[in-house]
N, C-alpha and C positions, 0 to 999 in steps of 0.2 A: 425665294430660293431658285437655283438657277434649276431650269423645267431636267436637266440631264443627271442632277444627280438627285431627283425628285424620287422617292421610292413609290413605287405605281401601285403594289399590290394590296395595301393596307387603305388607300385612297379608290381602288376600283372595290374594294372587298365595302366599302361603305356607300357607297353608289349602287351598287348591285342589290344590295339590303333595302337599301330604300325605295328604288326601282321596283324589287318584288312585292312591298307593301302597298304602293302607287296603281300596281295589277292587280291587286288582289290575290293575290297570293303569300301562302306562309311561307315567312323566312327560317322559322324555326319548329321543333318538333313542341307541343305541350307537357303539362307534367302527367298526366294520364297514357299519353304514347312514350314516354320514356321509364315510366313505371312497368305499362305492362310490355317493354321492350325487353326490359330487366329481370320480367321474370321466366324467360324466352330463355333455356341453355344450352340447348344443343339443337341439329337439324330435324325435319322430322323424318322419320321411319317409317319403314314398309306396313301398312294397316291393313293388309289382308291378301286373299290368294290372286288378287284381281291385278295386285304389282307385279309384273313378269321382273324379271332377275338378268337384266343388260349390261351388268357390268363388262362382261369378255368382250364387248365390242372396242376397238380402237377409237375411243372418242376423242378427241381434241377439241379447244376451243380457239377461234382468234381473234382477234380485237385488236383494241386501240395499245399501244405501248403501256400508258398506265391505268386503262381501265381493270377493277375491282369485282365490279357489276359485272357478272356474267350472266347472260341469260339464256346461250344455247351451246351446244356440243353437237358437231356432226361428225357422220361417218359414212362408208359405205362397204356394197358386197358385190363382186361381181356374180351373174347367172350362167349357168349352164349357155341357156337360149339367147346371149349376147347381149341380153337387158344386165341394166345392176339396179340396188337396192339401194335407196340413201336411204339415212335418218337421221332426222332431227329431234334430238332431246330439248325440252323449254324446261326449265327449273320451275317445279311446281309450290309456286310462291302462296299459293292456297291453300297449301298444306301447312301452314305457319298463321298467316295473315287472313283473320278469320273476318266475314264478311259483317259491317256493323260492330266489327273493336274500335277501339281508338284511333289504332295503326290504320284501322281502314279507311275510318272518317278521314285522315291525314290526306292519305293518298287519295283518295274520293273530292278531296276541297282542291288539290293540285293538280291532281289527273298524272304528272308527269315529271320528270327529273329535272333539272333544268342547270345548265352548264355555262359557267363565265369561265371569264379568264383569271375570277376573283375568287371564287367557291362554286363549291357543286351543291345545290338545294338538293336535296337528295328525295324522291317519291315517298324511301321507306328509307328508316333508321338503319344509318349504315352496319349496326353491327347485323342484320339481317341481309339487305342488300348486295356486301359487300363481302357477309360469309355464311349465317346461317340459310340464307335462300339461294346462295349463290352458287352458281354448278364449278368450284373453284377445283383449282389442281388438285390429284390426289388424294380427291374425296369421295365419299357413295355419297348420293345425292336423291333424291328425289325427283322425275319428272314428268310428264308429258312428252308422250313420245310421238311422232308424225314419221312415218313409215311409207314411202313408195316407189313405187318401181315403176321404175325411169325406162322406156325400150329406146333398141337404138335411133329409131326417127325422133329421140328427145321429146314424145306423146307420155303422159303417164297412166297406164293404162288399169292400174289398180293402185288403190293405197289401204291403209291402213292406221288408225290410232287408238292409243291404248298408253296404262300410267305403267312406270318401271323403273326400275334403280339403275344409274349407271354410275360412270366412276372416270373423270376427266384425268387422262394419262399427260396429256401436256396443254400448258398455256401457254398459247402463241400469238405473236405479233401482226401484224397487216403487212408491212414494210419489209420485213425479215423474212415469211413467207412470200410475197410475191416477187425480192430477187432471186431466191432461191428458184421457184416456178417457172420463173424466167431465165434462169440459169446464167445468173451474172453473181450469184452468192453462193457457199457452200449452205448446207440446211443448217439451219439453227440448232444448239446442242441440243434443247430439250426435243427437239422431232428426229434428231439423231438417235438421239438416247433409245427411244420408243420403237422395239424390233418391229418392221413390217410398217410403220406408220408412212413413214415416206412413198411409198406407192400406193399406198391408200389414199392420201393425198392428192397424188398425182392424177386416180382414178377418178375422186371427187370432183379437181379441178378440170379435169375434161368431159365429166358430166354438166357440167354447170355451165361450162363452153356452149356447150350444144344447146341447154337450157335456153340460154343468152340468144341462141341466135335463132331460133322458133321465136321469141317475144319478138325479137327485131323483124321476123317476117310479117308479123302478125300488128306489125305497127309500134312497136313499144320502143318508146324516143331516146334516143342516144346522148341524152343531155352530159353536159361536164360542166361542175361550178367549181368556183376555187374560195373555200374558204377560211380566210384569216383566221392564225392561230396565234395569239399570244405570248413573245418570247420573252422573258425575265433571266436576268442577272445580279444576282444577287440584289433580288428587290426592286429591280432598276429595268423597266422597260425599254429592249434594246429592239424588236424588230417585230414583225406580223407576216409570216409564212405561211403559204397555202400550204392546207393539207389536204391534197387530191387523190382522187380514185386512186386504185390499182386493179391486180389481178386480183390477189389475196380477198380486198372487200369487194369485188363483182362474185366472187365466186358463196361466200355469204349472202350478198343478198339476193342472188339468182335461187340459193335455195331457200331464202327465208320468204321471198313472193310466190315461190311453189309451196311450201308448208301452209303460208296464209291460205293461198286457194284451196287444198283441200281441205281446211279448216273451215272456210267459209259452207265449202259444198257438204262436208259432215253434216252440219249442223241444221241445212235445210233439208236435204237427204231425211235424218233423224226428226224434221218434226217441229224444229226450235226456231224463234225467230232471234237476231243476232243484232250486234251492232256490225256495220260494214264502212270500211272504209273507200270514198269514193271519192273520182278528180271528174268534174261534169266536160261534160264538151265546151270548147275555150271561149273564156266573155269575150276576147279582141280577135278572132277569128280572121277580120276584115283586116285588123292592122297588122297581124301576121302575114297577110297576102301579098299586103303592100310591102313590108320588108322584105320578103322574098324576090319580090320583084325588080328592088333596090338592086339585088345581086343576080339579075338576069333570069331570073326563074319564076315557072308558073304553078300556083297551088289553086287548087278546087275551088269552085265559091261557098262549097258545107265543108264542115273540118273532117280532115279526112287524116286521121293517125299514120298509115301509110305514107302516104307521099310527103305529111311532112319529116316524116323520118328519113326519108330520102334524101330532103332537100339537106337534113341536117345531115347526115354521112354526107355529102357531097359536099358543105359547108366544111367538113373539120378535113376532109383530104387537101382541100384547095388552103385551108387556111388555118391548121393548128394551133397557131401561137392567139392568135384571137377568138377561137374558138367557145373559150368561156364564156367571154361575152354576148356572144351571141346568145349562146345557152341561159344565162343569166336572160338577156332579154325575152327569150322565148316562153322560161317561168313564170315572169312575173305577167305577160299576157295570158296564158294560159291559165290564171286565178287559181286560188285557193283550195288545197283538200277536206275532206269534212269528214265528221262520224254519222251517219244516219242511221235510222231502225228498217231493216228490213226481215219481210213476214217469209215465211219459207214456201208459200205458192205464191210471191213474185216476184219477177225479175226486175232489179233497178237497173243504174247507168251504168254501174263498173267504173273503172279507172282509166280514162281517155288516157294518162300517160306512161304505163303498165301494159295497155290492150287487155285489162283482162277481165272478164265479164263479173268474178267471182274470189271476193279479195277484204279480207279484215288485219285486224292489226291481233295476233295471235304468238308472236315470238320474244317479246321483251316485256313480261311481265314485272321484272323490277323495279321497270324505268317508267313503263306508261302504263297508265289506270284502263283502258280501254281492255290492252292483253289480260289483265286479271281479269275483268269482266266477261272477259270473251272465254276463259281460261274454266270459271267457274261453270258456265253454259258448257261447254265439254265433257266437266267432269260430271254433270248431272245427266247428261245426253250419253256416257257410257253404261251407266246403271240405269237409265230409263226413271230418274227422278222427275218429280215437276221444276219447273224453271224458276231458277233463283229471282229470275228478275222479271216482273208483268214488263207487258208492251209498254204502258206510259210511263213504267219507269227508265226502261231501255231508251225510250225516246228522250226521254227529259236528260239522262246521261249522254245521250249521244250531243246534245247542242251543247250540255257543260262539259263536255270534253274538247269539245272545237272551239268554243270560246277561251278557253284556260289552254289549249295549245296553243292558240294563238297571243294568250297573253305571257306564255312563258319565250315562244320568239322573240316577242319584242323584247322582255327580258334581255335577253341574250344579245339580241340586233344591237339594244341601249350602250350597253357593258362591252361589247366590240367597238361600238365608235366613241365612247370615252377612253376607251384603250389605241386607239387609232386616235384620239384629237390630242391625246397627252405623247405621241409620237411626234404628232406634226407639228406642235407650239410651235418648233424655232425653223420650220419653213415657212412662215408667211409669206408672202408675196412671190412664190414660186408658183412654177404655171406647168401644165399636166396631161398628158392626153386623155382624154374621159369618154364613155360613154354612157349613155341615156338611160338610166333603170326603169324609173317613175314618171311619170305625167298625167296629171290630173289638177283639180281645183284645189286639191290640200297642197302643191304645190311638183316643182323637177328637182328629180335626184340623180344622180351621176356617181360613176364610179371609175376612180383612177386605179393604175395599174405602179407595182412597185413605190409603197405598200397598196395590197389589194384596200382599199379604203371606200366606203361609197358617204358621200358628203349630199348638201342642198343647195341648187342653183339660185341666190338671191337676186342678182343682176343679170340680166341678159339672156333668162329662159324663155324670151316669146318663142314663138314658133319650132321649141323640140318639141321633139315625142320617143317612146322608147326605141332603142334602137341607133337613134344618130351618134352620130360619133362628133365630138366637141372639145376645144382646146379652153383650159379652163387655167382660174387662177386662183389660189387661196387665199380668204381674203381673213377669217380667224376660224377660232375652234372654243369651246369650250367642255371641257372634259365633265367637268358636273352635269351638264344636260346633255351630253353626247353629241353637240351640235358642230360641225364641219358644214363651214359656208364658202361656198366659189361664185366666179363671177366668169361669166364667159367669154372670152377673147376670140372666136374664132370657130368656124360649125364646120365639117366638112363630111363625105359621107365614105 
């Protein structure tokens, strides 16, 4: 069949499948989690005097265009004394998804949701997910609420959390709020629709500004990736488009690593030890130095989160359009995040690239097993219960979660580049500018630009290392194993 009018989504939908059995991961739900999914019919409801009653606040949520999964709604208040008050609602998915159900075992064997361009594996059955846990438009909802006051030096100088009903007045987009932010769109109808929400909006997004640029004093890296997104036409793989930052998504997760931190500090505060989410100081520290130095610049000989933030603002002024790449290099030196157990009288590493001493995975309870986990230690830490979870279980959780996040990447990494190899069949022997992701003994990987694509160097990887920049040429692909092979014609820096 000629590879162009090949229908791609029924051939990645079956790769993808097999892929997630290959990691160990389920592809599908059992008859036990779809039974007692079945017997689930409505959300759950307010169970005592301890839910405060938040519907009146202006919640909104924003996302992905067609994300389903919601897992948080914010808002804000301004003060008297110049500070405002954000809040972050989590949909309290623990109020449904009881710990040791089937649903739980589910999400306890995957840890996490996991996203092709084929299907969505979903954590938890999407009629949950999707609606009854879900903080959806124009509904009361159930959640976990994360309360604090933000002063003007962008310090937060108290918080607060507590469970409560709210009620999401609109669902909103990433793309469609941050032209509007930026004032190159009018506002989207449903944040029209909503009296007063648009400058509440406004007031959020300039708290989150300020948020943004204390981490960045404090060292917390300005990275930008670009990553390929899967475009179909009627079944027919036409193209792979970055889907990059904006304002809209910095302004979420500027408040979602502010809610994780006082999540984190709650919970040691209160007594409880936790699962934490940490990025250690960088394995290739030396070969970061050396790339900097590539581009006329000096970094420290101990990794110092400042100054490489600097080097990186001063990389993306000088050089925007390749800026990802860099960033891209800069990730894959800086090695892997993890979940570890930590006890509430010690202090770990924190998150070398965050800067922030004090930090779990607490706001996407429908997508990743860790926030439920984290989610249920709260709700017991409110009422002063004993802890759902002993230490060696936390422990023994925290390595199956970084394992199974790590296997549901690849997942995904897999199912991107068999969607990327079944693009590029009928370019063989086309040549690409590339640069250096990977290098080590398992072998060099490179990634071309337009399509973002990252492939395996077979001929003529002596002497890269990440960071070079390389003229490369395609030599095949095979979409079944996700395999894109080049060969190097040319190094330059």
């Amino acid at each position: 069949m000629d590879p162009s009018l090949r229908t791609a989504t029924g051939e990645l939908r079956v790769i993808a499948r097999r892929v997630m059995r290959e990691r160990g991961l389920l592809a599908d739900f059992s008859k036990a989690v779809r039974s007692e999914t079945n017997a689930i019919s409505a959300p759950a409801t307010a169970d005592g005097a301890s839910v405060r009653d938040m519907r009146g606040l202006p919640w909104s949520s924003i996302d992905n265009d067609d994300s389903r999964d919601l897992d948080q709604l914010t808002a804000a208040q301004a003060r008297p004394d110049g500070s405002t008050t954000i809040f972050v609602a989590i949909a309290d998915v623990d109020a449904l998804v009881a710990a040791g159900s089937a649903i739980d075992g589910h999400a306890r064997a995957n840890t996490t949701s996991v996203y092709t361009a084929a299907e969505v594996f979903s954590m938890l059955p999407e009629k949950l997910s999707t609606n009854l846990t879900s903080l959806s438009e124009e509904e009361d909802r159930l959640a976990v609420v994360v309360e604090m006051t933000v002063a003007p030096d962008a310090t937060i100088p108290a918080s607060d959390i507590y469970r409560a009903s709210v009620h999401n007045r609109a669902k909103l987009a990433y793309n469609a709020v941050c032209a509007w932010l930026e004032g190159t769109a009018h506002p989207p109808p449903k944040l029209a629709a909503v009296a007063g929400l648009d400058e509440n909006l406004k007031l959020q997004d300039q708290v989150a500004q300020a948020l943004k640029r204390v981490r960045h004093e404090r060292g917390a890296l300005r990275l930008e990736t670009i990553e390929p997104r899967a475009v179909f036409d009627s079944g027919v793989l036409i193209d792979l488009q970055p889907d990059e930052k904006n304002r809209a998504r910095e302004l979420i997760e500027d408040f979602m690593i502010a809610a994780n931190g006082v999540t984190a500090k709650y919970l040691a505060r209160s007594g409880y030890a936790s699962l934490r989410r940490v990025l250690r100081s960088p394995e290739r520290w030396e070969r970061i130095v050396t790339l900097a130095a590539e581009f006329g610049e000096d970094l420290p000989e101990a990794p110092d989160a400042v100054a490489l933030d600097a080097f990186l603002a001063r990389r993306r002024a000088a050089d925007p359009a390749r800026f990802p790449d860099l960033s891209l290099t800069i990730i894959k030196l800086l090695g892997k995040g993890e979940y570890v157990l930590e006890q509430p009288d010690r202090r770990g590493e924190g998150h070398f690239g965050l800067a922030v001493r004090d930090y779990t995975h607490a706001t996407a309870p429908n997508r990743r097993y860790p926030d439920l986990v984290v989610q249920r230690l709260l709700k017991a830490a409110l009422v002063g219960d004993r802890t759902p979870y002993p230490d060696d279980e936390l422990a023994a959780l925290a390595q199956h979660c970084t394992e199974q996040e790590d296997a549901a990447a690849k997942v995904e990494r897999h199912v991107r580049k068999s969607a990327a190899a079944l693009l590029l069949e009928r370019r063989i022997g086309e040549r690409f500018d590339a640069i250096v992701t990977g290098a080590s003994e398992k072998g060099t990987w490179v990634r071309i630009d337009r399509p973002s694509v990252e492939g395996k160097v077979v001929r003529g990887f002596e002497g890269l290392d990440v960071g070079d920049a390389a003229r490369v040429e395609l030599l095949r692909t095979d979409p079944a194993r996700g395999y894109i092979d080049f060969a190097t014609v040319g190094k330059t820096r």
